[in-house]
N, C-alpha and C positions, 0 to 999 in steps of 0.2 A: 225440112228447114223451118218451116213455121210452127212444126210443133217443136222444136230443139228452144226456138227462141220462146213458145207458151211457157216451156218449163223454166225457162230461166229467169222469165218475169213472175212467174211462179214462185219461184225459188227466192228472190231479193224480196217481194214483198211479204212472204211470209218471216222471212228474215227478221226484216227491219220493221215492218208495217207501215211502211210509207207507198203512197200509189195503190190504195184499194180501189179507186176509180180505174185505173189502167188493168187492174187485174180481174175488176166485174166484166170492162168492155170487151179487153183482148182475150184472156185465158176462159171467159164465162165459164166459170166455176158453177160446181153443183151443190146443192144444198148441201152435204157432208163437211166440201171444202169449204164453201162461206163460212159455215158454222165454227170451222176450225179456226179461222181466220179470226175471228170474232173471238172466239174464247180466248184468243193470245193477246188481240189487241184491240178490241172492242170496248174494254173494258166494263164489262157485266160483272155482275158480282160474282154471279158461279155459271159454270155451265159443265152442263153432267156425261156424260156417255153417249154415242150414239144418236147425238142429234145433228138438226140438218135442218139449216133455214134457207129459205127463197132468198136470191139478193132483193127481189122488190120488198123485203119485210122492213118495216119501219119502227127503230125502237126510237122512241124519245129521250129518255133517262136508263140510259144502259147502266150506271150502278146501282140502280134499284129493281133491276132485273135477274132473279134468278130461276135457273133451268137447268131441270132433273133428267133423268137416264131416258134415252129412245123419247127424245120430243120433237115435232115435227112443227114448223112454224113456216104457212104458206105465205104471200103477200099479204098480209095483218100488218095491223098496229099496236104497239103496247106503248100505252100514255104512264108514265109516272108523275106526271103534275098537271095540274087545274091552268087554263090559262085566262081563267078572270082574274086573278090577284090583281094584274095590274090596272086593268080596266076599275075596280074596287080602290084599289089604291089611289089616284087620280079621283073618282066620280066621289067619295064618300070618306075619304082619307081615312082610311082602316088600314093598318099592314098586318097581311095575313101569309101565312105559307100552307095552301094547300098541296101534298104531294102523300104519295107515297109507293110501296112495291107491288110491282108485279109478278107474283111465284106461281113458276108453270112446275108442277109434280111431273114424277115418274110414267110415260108411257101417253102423252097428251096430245092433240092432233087440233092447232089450231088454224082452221080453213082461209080460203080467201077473201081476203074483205073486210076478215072479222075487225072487230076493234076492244082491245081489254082496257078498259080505264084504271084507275091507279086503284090500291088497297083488295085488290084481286088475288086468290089464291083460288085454282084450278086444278081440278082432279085431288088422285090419280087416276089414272086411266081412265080418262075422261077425253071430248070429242067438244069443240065450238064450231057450228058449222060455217060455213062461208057466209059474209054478211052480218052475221049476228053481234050485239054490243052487248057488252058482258058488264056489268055495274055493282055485279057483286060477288059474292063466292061463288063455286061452281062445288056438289059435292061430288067424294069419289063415285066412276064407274056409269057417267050418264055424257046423253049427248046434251047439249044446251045449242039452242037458234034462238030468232028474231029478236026485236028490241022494244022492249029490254029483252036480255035474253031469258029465256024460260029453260026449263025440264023438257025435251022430248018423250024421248027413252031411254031404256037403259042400256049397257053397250052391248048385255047378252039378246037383248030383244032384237037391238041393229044387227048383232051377228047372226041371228036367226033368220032376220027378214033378208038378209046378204046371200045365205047361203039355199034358200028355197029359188030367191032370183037365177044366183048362178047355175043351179041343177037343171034351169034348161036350156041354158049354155052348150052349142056343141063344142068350146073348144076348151072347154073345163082339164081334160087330160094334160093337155098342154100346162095349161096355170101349174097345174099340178107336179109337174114336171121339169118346170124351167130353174132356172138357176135366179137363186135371187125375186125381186119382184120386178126386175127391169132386166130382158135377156135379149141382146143385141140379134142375138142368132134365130130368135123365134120369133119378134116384136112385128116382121114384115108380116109374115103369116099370119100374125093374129090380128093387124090391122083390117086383110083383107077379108078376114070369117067376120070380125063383129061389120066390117059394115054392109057386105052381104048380108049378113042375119037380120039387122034393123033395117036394111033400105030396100033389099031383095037385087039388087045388082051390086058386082063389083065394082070398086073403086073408082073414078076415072083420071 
């Protein structure tokens, strides 16, 4: 019964786009769905293939927001405008319009926490870690942290440093294995290997 009536709260809000609070709290949708949701009536400028945002992500100026194929946006923030104008305006009597876009490219992965400020363009295939404030361009094929954010590495470096990690992984066949990167049907098991592995006892 309660999932008959998810989908059908489901089904009206994506509809019409009214009631996205009832549809984050009751249906908690997955990043795939929110993103969907958003692309119909969110009103972003573009949004590309394949992505999938956190509902805690916070856009400010969603027309000045454009997102490219497989982008993945955790609880972040993306600012499109400056909010001293008006403190300016008032203090010094200037009128000014600081703003502008947010362009996340193709294949980009922005972490929790992050914050992009306006006139930003990221990647492609590029990486912002959790935490980190992004204040300027980000070029393709690297990770960027802290703040301001900087350069780490490069993404082939991150993949290299990932997979020497995982190789002493016992439960690597599995990863390898499962369906997807989230598999209902193995996700127990493999809770119970990593935290045996880092804690030396199972679960409790």
């Amino acid at each position: 019964m309660m999932g008959l009536a998810r989908r059908a709260v489901s089904y009206y809000v994506n509809k019409t786009g009214r009631g996205p609070g009832i549809f984050k709290w009751f249906c908690k949708p997955n990043g795939y769905q929110w993103a969907k949701y958003l692309a119909r009536w969110g009103s972003l400028h573009s949004v590309g293939t394949g992505v999938w945002i956190n509902v805690g992500c916070n856009i400010t100026d969603p027309s000045l927001v454009r997102l490219g194929n497989n982008v993945g946006l955790s609880d972040c923030t993306l600012f499109g405008h400056d909010g001293v104008i008006g403190i300016f305006a008032e203090r010094f009597n200037v009128k000014l319009d600081s703003v502008g876009p947010v362009d996340i490219r193709d294949n980009c992965f922005v972490g929790h926490g992050a914050i992009i400020m306006p006139r930003v363009t990221i990647g492609p295939d590029s990486i912002v870690a959790a935490g980190a404030v992004v204040t300027k361009d980000v070029p393709p094929g690297v990770v960027v942290g802290g703040n301001p954010a900087k350069v780490i590495c490069t993404i082939e470096e991150l993949i290299r440093k990932l997979e020497t990690r995982c190789n002493t992984y016992p439960w690597m066949d599995m990863i390898r294995e499962r369906k997807g990167a989230y598999d209902p049907s193995v996700e127990p098991t493999l809770m119970a290997m990593r935290v045996q592995y880092f804690f030396g006892e199972p679960p409790k």
